[in-house]
C-alpha positions as CSV (number, residue, x, y, z in Angstrom):
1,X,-146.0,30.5,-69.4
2,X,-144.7,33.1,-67.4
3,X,-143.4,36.4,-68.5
4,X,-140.6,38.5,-66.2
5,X,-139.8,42.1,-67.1
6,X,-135.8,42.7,-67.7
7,X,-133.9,45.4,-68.1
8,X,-131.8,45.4,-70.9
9,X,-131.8,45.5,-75.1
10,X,-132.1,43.3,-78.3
11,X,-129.0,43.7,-80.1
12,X,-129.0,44.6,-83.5
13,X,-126.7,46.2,-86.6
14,X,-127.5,48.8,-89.4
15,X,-124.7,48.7,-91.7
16,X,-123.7,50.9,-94.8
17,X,-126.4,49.0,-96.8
18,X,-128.7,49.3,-94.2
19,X,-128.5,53.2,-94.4
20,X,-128.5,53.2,-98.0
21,X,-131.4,51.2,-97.7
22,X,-133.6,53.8,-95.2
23,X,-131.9,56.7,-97.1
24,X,-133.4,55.1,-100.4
25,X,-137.3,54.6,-98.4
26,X,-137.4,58.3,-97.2
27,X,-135.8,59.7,-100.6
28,X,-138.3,57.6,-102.7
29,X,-141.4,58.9,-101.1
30,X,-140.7,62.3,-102.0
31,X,-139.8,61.2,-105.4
32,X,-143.5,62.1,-106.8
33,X,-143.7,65.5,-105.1
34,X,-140.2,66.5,-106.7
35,X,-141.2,65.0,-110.2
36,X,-144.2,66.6,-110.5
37,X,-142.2,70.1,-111.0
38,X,-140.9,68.7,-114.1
39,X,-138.6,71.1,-116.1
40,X,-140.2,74.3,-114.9
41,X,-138.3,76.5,-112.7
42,X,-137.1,74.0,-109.5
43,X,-135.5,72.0,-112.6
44,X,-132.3,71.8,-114.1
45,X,-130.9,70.5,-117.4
46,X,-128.9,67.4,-116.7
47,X,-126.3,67.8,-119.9
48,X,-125.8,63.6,-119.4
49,X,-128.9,62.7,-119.8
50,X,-130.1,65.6,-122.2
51,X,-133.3,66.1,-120.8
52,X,-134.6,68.2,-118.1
53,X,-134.5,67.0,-114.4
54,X,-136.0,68.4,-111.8
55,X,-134.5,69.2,-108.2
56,X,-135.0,68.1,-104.8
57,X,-133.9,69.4,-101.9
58,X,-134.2,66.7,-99.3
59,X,-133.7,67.2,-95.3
60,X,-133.5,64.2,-93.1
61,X,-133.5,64.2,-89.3
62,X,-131.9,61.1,-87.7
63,X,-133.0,59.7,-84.8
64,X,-131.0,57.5,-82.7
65,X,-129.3,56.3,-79.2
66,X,-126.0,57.1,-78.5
67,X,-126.3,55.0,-75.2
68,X,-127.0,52.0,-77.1
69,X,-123.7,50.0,-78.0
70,X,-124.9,48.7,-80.9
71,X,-126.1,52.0,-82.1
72,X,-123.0,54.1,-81.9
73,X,-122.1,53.4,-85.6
74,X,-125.3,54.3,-87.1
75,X,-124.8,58.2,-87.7
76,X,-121.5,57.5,-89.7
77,X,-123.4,54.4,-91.9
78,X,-126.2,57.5,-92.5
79,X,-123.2,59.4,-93.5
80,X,-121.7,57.1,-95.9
81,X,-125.3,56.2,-97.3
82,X,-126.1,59.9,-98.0
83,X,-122.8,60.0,-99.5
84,X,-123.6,57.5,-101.8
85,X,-127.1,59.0,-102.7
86,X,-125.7,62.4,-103.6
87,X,-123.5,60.9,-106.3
88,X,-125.2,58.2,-106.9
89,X,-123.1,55.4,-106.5
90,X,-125.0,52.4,-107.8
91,X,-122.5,49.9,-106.1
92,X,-125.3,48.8,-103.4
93,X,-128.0,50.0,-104.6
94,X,-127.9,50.0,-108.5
95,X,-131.1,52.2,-109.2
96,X,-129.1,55.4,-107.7
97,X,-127.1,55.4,-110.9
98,X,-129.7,56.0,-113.3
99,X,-132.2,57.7,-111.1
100,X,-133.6,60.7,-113.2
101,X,-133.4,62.7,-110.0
102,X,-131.2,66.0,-109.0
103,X,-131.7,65.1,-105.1
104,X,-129.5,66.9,-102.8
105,X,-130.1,65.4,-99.7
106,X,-128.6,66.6,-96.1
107,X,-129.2,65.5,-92.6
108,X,-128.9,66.3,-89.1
109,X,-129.0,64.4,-86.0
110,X,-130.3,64.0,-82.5
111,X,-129.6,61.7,-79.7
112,X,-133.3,60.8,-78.4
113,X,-131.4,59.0,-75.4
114,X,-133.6,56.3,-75.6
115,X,-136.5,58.5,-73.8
116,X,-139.8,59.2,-75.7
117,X,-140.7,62.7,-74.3
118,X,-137.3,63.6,-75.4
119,X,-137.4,62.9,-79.1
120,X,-140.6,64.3,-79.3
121,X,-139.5,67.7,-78.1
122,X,-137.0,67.0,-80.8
123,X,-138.6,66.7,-83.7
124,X,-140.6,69.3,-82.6
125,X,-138.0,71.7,-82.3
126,X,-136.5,71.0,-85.6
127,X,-140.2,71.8,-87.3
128,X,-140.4,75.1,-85.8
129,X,-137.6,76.7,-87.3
130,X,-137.1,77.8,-90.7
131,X,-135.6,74.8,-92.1
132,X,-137.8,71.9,-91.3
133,X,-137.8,68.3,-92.1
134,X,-138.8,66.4,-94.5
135,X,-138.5,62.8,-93.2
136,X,-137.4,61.2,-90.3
137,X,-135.0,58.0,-89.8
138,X,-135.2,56.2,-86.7
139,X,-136.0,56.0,-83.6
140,X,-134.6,52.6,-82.5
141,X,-136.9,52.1,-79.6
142,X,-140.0,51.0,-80.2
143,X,-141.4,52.8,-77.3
144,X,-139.5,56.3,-78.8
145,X,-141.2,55.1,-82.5
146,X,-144.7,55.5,-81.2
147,X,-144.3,58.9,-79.4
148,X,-142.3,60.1,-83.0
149,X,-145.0,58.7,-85.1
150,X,-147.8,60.8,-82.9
151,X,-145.7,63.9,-84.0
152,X,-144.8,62.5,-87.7
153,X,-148.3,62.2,-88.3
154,X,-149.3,65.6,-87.8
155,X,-146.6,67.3,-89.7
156,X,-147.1,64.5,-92.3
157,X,-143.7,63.5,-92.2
158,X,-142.5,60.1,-93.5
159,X,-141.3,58.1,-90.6
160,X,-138.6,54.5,-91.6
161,X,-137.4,53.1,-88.0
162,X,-134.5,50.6,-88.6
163,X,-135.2,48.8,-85.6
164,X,-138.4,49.2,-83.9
165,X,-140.4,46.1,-84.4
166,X,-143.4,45.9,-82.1
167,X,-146.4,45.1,-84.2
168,X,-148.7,47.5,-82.7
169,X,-146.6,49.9,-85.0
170,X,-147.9,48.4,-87.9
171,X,-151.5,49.5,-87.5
172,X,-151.9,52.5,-90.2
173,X,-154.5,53.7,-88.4
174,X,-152.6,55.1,-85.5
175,X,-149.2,55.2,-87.5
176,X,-150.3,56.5,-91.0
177,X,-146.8,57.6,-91.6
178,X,-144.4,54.8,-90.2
179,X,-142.8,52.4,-92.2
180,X,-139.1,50.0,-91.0
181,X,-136.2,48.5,-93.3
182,X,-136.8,45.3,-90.6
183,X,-139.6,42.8,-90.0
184,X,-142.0,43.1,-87.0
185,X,-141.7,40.8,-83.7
186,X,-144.3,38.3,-84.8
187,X,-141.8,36.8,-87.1
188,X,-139.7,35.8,-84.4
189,X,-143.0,34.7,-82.0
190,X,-144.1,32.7,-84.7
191,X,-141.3,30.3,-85.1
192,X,-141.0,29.7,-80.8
193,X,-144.0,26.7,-80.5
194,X,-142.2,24.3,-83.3
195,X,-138.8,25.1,-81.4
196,X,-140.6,24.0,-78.2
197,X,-142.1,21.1,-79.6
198,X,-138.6,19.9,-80.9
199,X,-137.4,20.3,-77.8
200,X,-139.9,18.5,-75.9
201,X,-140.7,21.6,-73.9
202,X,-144.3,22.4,-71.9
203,X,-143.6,25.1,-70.1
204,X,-141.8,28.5,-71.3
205,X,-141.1,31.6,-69.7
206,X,-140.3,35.4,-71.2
207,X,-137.8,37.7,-69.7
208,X,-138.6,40.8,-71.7
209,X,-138.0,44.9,-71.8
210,X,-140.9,46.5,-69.9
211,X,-142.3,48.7,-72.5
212,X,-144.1,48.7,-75.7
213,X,-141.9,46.5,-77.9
214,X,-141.6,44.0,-74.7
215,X,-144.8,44.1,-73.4
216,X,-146.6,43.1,-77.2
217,X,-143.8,40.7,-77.4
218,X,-145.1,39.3,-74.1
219,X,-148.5,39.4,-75.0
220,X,-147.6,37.7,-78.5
221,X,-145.4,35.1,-76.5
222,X,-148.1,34.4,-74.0
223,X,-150.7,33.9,-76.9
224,X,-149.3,31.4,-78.7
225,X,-147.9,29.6,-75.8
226,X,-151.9,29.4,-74.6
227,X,-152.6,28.0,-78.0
228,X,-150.1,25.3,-78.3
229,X,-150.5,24.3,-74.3
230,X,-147.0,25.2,-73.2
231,X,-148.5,26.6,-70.0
């Protein structure tokens, strides 16, 4: 088994739902710190429901990659998924209708251009103003994920990548505060051997990215290939 460094990226899609869904994650984890005012002042009386509610003011950076094709559309499905929060349209995601939550939730946006020194610098410059915030969405890169989860975890910051999926992000220890809406890398390395046993195969070779999502994915690759004697 041979593995070759490529440039180049794994395609992938975040749709409307898919926002919803990592609007939903982030929003959910400040659901205790909001409740806990109950209806003392930072709470409102929701005349619907007739009971007091309390309020949540909710600011969520996005991080993504405008120079990623596949990743162009992603600020407007945020849009359209913070839309759907506010008023809590339960059409994909039927808990927001009866959520006994006043969440006000707004967002900003930076383009990390796919560096990891970059996106650090940003998310440091949004937390030293006066309006910082209180989770993050994104990055995309695995690579940028690590670097923004060194960061996350020191301002405590809830972290939910939509497409970063090296396993090595998984380890709470070193990424207490990252979480993803998509399954790691191992799920894909785990189904190759029976596909090369179908196929007859012995040998099999990796073209991958040359950084942390690609080199794991190598590693996990090369592992298993070991294992099953495709060498």
């Amino acid at each position: 088994m041979h593995g070759v460094p490529a440039q180049g990226l794994r395609q992938g899609r975040i749709g409307h739902g898919g926002g919803l869904l990592l609007v939903a994650a982030v929003l959910a984890s400040q659901l205790l710190t909001c409740a806990s005012e109950g209806c003392e002042p930072g709470s409102r009386w929701h005349t619907g429901r007739l009971e007091c509610v309390p309020q949540c003011e909710l600011r969520l950076g996005l991080l993504s990659w405008n120079g990623a094709s596949a990743l162009r559309h992603v600020p407007a499905s945020m849009h359209m998924a913070i839309h759907d929060v506010n008023s809590r349209n339960g059409t994909l995601a039927p808990a927001l209708a009866s959520i006994a939550l006043d969440a006000n939730v707004t967002w900003t946006y930076k383009d990390t251009q796919g560096d990891p020194v970059v996106a650090m610098q940003q998310v440091l410059e949004w937390n030293s103003g006066s309006s910082s915030i209180g989770a993050l969405v994104g990055p995309a890169r695995s690579a940028v994920s690590a670097a923004v989860s060194t960061i996350a975890s020191l301002f405590a910051i809830p972290l939910v990548s939509f497409w970063s999926v090296s396993p090595l992000l998984g380890n709470k220890i070193d990424h207490p505060f990252f979480s993803r809406t998509i399954p790691s890398s191992t799920l894909v390395t785990d189904s190759l051997p029976p596909i090369w046993t179908a196929f007859g195969w012995r040998k099999v070779g990796v073209i991958f990215v040359d950084d942390l999502w690609g080199r794991s994915f190598n590693i996990e690759v090369g592992t298993l290939a070991a294992i099953g004697g495709f060498l």
